[in-house]
Backbone as JSON Lines, residues from 0, in Angstrom:
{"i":0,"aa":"X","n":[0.81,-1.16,0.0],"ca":[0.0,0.0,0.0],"c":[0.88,1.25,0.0]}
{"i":1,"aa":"X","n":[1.98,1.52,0.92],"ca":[2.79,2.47,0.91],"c":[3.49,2.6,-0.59]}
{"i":2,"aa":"X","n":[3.78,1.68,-1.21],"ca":[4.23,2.21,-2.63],"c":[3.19,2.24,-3.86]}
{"i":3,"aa":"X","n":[2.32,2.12,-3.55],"ca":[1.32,2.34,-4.59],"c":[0.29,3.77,-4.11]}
{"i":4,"aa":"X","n":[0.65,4.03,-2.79],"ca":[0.0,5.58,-3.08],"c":[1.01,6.59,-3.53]}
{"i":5,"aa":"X","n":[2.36,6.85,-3.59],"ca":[3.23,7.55,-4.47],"c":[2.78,7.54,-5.94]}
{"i":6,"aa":"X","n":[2.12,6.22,-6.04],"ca":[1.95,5.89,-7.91],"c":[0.34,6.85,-8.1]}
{"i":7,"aa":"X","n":[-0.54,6.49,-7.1],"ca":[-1.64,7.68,-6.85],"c":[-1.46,8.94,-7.06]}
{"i":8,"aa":"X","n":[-0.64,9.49,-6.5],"ca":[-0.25,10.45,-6.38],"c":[-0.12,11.2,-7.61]}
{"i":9,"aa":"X","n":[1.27,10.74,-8.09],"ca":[2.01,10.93,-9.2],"c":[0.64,11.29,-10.13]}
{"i":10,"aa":"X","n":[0.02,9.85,-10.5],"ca":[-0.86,10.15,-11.63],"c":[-2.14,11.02,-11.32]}
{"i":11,"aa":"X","n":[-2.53,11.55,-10.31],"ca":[-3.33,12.26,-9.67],"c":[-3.06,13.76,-10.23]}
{"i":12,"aa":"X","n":[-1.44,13.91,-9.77],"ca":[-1.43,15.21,-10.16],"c":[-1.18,15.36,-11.95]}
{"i":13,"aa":"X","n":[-0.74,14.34,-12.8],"ca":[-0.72,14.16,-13.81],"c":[-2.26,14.43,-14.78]}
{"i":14,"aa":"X","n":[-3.0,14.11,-13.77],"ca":[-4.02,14.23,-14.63],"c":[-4.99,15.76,-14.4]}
{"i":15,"aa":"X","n":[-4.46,16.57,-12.93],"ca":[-5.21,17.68,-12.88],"c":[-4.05,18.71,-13.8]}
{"i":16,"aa":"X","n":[-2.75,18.26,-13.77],"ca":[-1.7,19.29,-14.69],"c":[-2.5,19.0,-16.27]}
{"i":17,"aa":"X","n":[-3.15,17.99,-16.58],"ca":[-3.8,18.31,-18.56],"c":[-5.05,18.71,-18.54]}
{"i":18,"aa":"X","n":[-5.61,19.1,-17.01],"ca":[-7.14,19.98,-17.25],"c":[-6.69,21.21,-18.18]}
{"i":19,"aa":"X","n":[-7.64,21.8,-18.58],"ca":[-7.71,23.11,-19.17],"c":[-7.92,24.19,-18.3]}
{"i":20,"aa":"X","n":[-6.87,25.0,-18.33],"ca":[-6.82,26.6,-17.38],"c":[-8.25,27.07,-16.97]}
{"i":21,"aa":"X","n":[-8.6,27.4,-15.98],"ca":[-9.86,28.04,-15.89],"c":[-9.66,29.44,-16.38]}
{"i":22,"aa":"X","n":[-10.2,29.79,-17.13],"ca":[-10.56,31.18,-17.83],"c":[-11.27,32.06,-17.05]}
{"i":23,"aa":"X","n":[-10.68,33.17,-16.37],"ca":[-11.68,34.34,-15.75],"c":[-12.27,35.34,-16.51]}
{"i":24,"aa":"X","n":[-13.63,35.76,-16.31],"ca":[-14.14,36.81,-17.0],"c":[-13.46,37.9,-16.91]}
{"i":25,"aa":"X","n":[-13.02,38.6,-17.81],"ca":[-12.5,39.78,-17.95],"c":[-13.6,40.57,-18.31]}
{"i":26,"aa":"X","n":[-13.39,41.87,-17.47],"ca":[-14.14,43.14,-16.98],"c":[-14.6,43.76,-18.37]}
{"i":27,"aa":"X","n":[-15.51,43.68,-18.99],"ca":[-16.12,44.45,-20.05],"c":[-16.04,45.8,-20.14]}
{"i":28,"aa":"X","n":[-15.19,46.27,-21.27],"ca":[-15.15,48.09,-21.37],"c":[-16.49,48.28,-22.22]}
{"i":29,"aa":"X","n":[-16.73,49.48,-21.81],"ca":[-17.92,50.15,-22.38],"c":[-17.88,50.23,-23.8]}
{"i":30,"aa":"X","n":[-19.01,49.93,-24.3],"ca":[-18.97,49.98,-26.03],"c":[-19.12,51.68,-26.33]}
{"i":31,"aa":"X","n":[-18.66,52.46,-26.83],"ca":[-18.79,53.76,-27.71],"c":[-20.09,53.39,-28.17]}
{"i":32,"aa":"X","n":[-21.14,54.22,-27.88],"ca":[-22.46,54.34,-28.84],"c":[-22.14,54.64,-30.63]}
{"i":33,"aa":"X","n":[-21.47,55.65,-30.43],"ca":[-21.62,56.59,-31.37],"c":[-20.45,56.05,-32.38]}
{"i":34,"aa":"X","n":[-20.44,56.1,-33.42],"ca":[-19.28,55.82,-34.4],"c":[-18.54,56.89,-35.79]}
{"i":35,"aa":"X","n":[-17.61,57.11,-35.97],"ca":[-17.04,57.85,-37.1],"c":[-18.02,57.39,-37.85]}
{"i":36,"aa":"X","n":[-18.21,58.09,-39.38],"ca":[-18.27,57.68,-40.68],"c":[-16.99,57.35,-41.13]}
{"i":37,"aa":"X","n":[-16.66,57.0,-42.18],"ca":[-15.32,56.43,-42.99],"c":[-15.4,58.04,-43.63]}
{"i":38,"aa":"X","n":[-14.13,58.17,-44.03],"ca":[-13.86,59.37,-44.24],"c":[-14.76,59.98,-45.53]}
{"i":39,"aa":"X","n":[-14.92,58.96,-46.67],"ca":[-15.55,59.49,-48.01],"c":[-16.71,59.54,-47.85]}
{"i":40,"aa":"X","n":[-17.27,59.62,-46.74],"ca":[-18.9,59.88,-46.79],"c":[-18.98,61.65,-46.21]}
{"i":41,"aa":"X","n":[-17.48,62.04,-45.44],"ca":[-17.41,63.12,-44.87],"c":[-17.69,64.61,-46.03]}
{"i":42,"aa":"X","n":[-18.24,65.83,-45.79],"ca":[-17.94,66.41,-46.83],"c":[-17.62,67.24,-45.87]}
{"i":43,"aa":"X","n":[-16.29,68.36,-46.56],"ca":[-15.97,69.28,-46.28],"c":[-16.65,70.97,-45.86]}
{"i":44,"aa":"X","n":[-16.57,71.16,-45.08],"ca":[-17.48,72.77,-44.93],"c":[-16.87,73.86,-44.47]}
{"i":45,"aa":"X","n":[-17.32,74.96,-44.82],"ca":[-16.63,76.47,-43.96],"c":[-16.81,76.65,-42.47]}
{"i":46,"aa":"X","n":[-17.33,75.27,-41.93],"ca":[-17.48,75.35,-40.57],"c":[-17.02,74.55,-39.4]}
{"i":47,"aa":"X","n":[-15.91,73.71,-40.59],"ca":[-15.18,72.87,-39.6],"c":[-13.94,73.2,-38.69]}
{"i":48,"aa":"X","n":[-14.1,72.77,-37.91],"ca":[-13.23,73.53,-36.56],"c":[-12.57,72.77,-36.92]}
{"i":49,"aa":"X","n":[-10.61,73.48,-36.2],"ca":[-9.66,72.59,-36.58],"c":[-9.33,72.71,-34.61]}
{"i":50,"aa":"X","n":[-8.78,71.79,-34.22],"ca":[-8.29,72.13,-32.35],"c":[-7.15,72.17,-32.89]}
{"i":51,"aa":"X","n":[-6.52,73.36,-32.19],"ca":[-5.09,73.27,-32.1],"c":[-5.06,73.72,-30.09]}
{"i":52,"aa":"X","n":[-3.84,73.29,-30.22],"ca":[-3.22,73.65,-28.65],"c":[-2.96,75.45,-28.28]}
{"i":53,"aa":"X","n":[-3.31,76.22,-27.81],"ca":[-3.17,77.63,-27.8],"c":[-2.37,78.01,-26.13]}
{"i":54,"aa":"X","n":[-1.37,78.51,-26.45],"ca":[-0.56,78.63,-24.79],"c":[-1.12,80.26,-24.78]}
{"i":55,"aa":"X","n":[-1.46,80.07,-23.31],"ca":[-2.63,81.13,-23.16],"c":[-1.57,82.6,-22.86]}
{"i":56,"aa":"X","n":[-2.14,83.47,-23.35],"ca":[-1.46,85.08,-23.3],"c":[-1.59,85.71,-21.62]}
{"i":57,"aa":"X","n":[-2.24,84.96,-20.64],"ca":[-2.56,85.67,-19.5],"c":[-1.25,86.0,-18.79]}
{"i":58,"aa":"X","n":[0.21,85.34,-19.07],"ca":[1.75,86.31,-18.55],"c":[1.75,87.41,-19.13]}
{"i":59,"aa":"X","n":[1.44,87.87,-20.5],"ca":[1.46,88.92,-21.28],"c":[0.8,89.95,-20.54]}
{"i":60,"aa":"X","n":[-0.83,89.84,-19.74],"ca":[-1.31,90.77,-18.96],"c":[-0.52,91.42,-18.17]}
{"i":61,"aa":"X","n":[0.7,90.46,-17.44],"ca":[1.66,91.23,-16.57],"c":[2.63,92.24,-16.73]}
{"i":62,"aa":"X","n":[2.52,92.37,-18.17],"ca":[3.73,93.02,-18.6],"c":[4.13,94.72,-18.72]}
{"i":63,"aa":"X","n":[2.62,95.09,-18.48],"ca":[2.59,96.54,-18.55],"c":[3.73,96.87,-17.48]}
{"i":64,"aa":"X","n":[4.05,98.61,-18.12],"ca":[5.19,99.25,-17.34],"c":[6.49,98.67,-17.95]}
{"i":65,"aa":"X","n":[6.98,97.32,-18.22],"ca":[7.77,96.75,-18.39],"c":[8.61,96.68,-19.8]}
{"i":66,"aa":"X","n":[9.86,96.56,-20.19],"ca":[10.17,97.03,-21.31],"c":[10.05,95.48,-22.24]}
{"i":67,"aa":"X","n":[10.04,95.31,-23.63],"ca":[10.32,94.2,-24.5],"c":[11.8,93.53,-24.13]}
{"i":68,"aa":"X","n":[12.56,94.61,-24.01],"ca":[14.16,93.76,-23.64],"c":[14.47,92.95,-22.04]}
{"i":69,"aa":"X","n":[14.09,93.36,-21.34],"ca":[13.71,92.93,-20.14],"c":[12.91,91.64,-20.25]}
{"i":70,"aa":"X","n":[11.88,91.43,-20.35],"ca":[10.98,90.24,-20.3],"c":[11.29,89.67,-21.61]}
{"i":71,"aa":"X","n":[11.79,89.12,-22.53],"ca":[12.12,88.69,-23.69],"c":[10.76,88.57,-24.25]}
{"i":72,"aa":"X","n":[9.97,89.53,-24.73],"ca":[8.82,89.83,-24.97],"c":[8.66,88.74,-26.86]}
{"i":73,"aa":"X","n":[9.78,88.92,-27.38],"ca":[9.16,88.28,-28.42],"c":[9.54,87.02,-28.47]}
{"i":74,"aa":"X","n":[10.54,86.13,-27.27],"ca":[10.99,84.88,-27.31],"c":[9.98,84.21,-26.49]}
{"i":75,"aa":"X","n":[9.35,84.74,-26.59],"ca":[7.49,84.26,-25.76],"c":[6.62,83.67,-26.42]}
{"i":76,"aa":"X","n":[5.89,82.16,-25.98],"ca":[5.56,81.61,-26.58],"c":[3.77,82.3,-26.05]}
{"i":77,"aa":"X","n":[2.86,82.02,-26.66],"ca":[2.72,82.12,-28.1],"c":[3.26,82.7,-29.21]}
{"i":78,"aa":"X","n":[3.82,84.31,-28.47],"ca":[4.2,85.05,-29.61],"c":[5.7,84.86,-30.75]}
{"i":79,"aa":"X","n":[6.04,83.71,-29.9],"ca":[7.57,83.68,-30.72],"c":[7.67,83.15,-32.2]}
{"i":80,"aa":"X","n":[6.62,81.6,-32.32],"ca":[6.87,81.19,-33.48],"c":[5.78,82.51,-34.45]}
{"i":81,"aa":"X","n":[4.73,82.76,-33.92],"ca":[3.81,82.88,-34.48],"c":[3.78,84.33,-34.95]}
{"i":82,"aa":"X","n":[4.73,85.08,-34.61],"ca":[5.61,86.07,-34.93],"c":[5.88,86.22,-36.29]}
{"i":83,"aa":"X","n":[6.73,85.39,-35.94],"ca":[8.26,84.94,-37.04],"c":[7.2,84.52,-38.21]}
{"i":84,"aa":"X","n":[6.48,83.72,-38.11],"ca":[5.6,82.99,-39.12],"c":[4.58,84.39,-39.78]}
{"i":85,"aa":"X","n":[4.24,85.13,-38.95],"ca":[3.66,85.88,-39.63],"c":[4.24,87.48,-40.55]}
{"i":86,"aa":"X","n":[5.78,87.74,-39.72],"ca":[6.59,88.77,-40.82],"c":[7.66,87.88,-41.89]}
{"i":87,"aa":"X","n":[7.31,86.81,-41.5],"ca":[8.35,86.12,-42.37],"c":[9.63,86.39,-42.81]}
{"i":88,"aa":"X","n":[10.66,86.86,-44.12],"ca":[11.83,87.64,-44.28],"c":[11.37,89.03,-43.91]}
{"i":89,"aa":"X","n":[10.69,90.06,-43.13],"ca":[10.54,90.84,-42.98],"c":[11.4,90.71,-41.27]}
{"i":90,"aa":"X","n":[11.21,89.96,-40.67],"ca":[11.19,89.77,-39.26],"c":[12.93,90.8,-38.79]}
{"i":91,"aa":"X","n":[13.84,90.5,-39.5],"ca":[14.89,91.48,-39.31],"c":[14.66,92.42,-39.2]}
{"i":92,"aa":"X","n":[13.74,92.8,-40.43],"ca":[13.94,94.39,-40.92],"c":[12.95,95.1,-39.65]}
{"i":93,"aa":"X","n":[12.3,94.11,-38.84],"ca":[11.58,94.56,-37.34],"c":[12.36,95.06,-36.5]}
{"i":94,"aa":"X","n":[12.84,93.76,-36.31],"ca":[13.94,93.63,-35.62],"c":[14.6,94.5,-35.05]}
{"i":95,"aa":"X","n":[15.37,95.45,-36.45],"ca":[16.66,96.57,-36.25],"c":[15.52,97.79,-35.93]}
{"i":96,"aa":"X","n":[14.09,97.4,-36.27],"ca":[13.55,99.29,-35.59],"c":[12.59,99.05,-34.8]}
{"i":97,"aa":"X","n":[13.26,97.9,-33.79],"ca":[12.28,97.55,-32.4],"c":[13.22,97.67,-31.3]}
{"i":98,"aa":"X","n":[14.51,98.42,-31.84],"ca":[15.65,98.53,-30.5],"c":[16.17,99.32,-29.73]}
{"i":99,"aa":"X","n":[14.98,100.58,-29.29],"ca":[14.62,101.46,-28.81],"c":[13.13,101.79,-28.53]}
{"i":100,"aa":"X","n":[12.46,101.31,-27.76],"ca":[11.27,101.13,-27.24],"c":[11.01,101.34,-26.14]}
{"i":101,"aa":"X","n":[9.72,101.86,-25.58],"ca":[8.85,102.67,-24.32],"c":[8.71,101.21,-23.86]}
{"i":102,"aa":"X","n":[8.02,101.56,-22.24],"ca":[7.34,100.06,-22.02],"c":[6.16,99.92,-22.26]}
{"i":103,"aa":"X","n":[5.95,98.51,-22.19],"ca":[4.61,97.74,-22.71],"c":[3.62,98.28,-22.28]}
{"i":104,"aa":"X","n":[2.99,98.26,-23.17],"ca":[1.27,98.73,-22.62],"c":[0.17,97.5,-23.0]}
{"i":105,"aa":"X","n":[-0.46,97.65,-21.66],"ca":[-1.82,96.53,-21.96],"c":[-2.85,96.87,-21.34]}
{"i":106,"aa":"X","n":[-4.31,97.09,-22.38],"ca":[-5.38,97.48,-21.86],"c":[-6.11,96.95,-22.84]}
{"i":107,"aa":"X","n":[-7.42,96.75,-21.65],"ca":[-8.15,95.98,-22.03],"c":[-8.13,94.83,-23.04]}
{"i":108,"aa":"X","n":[-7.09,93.9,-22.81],"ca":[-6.84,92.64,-23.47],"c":[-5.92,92.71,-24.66]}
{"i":109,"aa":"X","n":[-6.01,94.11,-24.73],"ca":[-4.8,94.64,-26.22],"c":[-3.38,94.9,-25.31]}
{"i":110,"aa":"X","n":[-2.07,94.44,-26.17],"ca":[-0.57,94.58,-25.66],"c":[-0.16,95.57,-26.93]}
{"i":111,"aa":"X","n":[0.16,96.55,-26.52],"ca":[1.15,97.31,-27.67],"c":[2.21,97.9,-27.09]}
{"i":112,"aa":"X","n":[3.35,97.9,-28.03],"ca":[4.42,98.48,-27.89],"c":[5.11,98.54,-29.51]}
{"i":113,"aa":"X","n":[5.9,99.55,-29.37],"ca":[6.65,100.04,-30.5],"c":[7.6,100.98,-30.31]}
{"i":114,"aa":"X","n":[8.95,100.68,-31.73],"ca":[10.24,101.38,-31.24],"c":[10.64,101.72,-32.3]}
{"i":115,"aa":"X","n":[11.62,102.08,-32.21],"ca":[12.68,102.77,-33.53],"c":[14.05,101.87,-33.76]}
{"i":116,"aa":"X","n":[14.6,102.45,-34.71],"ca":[16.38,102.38,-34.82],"c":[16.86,103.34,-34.61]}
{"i":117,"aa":"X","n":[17.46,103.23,-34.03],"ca":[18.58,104.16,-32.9],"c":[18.74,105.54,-33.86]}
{"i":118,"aa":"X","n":[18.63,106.73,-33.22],"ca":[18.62,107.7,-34.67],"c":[18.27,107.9,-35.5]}
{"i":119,"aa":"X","n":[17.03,107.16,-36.1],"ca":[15.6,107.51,-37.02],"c":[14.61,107.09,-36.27]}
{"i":120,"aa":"X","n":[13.99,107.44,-35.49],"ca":[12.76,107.34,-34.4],"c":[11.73,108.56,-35.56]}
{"i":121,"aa":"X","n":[12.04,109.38,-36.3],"ca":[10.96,109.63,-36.89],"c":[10.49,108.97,-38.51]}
{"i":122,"aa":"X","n":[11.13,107.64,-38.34],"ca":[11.27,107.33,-40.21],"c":[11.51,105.68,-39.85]}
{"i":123,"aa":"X","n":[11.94,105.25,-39.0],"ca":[12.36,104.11,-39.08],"c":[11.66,103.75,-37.86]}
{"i":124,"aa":"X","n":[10.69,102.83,-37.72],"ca":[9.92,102.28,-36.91],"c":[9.23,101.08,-36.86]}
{"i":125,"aa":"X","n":[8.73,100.28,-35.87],"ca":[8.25,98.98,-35.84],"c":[7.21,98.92,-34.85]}
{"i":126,"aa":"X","n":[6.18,98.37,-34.79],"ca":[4.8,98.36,-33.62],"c":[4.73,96.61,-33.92]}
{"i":127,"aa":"X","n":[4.0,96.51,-32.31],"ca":[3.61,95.34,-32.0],"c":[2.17,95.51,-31.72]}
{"i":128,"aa":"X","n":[1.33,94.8,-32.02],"ca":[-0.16,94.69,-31.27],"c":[-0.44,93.12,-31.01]}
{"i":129,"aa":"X","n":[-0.39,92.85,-29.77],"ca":[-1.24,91.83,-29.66],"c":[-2.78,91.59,-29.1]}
{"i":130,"aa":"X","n":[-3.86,90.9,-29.66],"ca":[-5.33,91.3,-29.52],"c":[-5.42,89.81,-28.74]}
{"i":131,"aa":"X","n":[-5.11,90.27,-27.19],"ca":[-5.07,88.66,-26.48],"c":[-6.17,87.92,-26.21]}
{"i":132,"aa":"X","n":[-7.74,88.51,-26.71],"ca":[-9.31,88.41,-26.63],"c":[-9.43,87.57,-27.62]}
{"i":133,"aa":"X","n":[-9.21,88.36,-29.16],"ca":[-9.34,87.74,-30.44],"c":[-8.19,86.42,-30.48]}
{"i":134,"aa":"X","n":[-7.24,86.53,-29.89],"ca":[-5.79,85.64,-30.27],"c":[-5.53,85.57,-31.46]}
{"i":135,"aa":"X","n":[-5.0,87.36,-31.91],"ca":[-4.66,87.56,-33.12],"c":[-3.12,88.54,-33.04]}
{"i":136,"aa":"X","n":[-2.26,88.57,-33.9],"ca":[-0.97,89.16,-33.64],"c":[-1.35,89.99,-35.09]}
{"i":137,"aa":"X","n":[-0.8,91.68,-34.8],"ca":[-0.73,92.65,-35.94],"c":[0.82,93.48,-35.56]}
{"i":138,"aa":"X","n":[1.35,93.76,-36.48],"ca":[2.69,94.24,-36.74],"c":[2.46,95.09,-38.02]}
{"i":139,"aa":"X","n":[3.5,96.18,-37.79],"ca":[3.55,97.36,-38.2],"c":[5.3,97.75,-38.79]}
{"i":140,"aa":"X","n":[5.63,97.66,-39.54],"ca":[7.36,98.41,-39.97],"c":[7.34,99.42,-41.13]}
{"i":141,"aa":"X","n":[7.91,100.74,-40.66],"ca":[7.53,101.84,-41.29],"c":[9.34,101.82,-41.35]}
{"i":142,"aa":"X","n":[9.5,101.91,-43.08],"ca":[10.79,102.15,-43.7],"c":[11.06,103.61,-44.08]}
{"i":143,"aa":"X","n":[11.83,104.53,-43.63],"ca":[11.97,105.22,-44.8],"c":[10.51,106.31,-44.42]}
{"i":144,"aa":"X","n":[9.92,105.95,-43.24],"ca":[8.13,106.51,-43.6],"c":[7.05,105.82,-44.01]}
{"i":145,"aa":"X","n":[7.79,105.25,-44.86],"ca":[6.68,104.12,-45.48],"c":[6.22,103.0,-44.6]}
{"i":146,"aa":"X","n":[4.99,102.95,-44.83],"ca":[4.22,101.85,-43.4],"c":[4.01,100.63,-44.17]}
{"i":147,"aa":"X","n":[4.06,99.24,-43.78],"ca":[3.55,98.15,-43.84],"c":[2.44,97.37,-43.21]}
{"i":148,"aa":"X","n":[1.49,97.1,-42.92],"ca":[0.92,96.58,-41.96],"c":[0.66,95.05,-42.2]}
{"i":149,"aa":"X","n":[0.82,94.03,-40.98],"ca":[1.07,92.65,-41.31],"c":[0.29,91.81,-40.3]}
{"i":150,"aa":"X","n":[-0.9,91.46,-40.35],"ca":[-2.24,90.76,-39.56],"c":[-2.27,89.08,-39.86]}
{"i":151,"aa":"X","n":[-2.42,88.51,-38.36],"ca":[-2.91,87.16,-38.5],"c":[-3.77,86.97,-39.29]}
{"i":152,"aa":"X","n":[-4.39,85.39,-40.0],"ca":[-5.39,85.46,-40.86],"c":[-6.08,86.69,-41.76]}
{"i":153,"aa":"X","n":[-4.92,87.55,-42.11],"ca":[-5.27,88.53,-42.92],"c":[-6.64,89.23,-42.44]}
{"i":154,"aa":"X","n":[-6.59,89.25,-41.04],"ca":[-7.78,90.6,-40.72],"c":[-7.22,91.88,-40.85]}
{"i":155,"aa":"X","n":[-8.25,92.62,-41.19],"ca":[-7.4,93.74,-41.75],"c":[-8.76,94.88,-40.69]}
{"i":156,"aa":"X","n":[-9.32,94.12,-39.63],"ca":[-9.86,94.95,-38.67],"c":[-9.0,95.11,-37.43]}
{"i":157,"aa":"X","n":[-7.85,96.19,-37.99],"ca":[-6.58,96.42,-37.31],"c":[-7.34,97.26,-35.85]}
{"i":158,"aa":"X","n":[-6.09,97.02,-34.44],"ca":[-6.29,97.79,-33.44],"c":[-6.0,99.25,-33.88]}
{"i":159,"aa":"X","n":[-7.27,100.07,-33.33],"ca":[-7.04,101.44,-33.19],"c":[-5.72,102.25,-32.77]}
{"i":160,"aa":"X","n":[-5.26,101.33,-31.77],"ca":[-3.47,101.7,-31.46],"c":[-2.75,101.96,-32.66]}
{"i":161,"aa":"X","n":[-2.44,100.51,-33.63],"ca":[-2.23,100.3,-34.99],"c":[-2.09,101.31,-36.0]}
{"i":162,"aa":"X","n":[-3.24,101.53,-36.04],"ca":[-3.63,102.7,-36.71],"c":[-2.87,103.89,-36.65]}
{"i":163,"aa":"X","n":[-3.34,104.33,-34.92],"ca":[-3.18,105.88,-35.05],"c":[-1.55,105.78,-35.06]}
{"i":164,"aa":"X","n":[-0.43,104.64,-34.83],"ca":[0.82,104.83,-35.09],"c":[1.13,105.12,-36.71]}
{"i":165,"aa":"X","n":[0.62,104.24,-37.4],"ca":[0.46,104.28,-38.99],"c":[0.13,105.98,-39.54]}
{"i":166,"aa":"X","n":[-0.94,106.48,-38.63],"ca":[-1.13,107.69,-39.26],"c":[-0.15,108.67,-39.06]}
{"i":167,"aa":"X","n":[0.72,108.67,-37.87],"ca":[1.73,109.82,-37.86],"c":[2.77,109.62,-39.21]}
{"i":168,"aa":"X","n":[3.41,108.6,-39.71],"ca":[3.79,108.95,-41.34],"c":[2.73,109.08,-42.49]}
{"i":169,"aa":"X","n":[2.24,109.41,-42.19],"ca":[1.04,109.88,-43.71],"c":[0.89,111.24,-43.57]}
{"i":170,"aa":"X","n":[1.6,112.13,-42.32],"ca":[1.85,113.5,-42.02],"c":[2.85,114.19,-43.16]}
């Protein structure tokens, strides 16, 4: 008897090791009601929103009193790429007549500031507007006198600031 229950044994556990695994229910995720269309059923419209990520302008509120060189006013994100992207090869020619400037001003959700090149402050000039409500950037470079004006999405419902800088060369 003592050597034939080892042989029990043995084949005992031999035969619960070739059962089949018990399988546990795994926790059901929620089905999505709702489903895409496939893309070619989609049609295009003037009313489709695109999301982009927007880094919000509310440091910019702080800036009044304060000069552009001081706070690295244009290495500031939002305004840095979106800057550059919007004077494009112009962005130098800002550049050299934004390097003499008052401090920042911000009211009521509008940031402006604007400067010269050193020794033509009446001919050589550059303005900033930012419209931190709309989240729109407008720029201004007056060559020579001559004005440019340069708007996000080509609005051309420029800030009144904008403006009345533009109008002192048309004097």
């Amino acid at each position: 008897m003592r050597k034939l229950l080892p042989s029990v044994m043995a084949i005992w556990v031999q035969v619960c090791a070739c059962k089949e695994p018990v399988t546990r229910k795994q926790k059901q995720q929620p089905r999505e009601t709702s489903t895409t269309p496939s893309p070619d059923t989609m049609i295009p419209g003037n009313d489709t929103i695109v999301a982009t990520e927007i880094t919000s302008w509310s440091r910019f509120e702080d800036y009044t009193g304060r000069y552009a060189g001081e706070v690295d006013l244009l290495d500031k994100e939002p305004l840095k790429q979106r800057f550059r992207q919007l004077l494009g090869r112009d962005t130098s020619s800002f550049m050299r007549r934004y390097q003499v400037a008052p401090p920042i001003e911000v009211d009521d959700g509008i940031l402006y500031n604007d400067g010269c090149e050193p020794h033509n402050c009446s001919s050589d000039e550059a303005s900033l507007v930012i419209d931190m409500k709309r989240d729109l950037i407008f720029a201004g470079i007056a060559v020579n006198g001559r004005v440019k004006l340069y708007a996000e999405k080509k609005d051309t419902a420029y800030p009144q600031r904008l403006l009345e800088w533009k109008e002192k060369f048309e004097k």
